[in-house]
N, C-alpha and C positions, 0 to 999 in steps of 0.2 A: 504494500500500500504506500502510496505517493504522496503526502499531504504539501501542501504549499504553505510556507509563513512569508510575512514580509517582513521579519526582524527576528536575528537568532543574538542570544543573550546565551556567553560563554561563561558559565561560572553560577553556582547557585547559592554563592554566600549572600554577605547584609546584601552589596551592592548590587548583584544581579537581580535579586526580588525585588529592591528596589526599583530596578530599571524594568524589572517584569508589570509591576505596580502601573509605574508613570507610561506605559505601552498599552496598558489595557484600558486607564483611562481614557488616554486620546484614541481608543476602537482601534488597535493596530493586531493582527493576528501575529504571535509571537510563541517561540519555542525558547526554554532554556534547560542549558547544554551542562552537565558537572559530571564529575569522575566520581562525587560520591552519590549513594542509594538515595539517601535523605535531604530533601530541602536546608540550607542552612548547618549542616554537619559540621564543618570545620570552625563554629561559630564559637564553640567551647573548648578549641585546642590553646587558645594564650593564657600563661600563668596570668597576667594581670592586666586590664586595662587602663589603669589611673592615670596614666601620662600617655594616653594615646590622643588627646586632642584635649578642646577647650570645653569640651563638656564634663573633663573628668569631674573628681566629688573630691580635690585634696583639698 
């Protein structure tokens, strides 16, 4: 079976769901692509995120 998208989304961490999100809203049919089973997988591989950006909580 052949299906047709018109935007492939490589990676299904934060930022590909993300960019799955903002695709569906604007009606875009869309496929996204990962190596692992589960949406979001590697979301729980970093010991910490405190100093990964300006949202941290120090």
């Amino acid at each position: 079976m052949t299906q047709r998208m018109d935007a492939v989304v490589i990676g299904g961490g934060q930022a590909g769901l993300a960019a799955g999100c903002h695709l569906r809203r604007l009606g875009i049919e869309y496929v996204v692509l990962d190596a692992h089973p589960a949406p979001g997988a590697r979301r729980g591989t970093w010991p910490t995120t405190s100093t990964a950006g300006p949202s941290s909580t120090r």
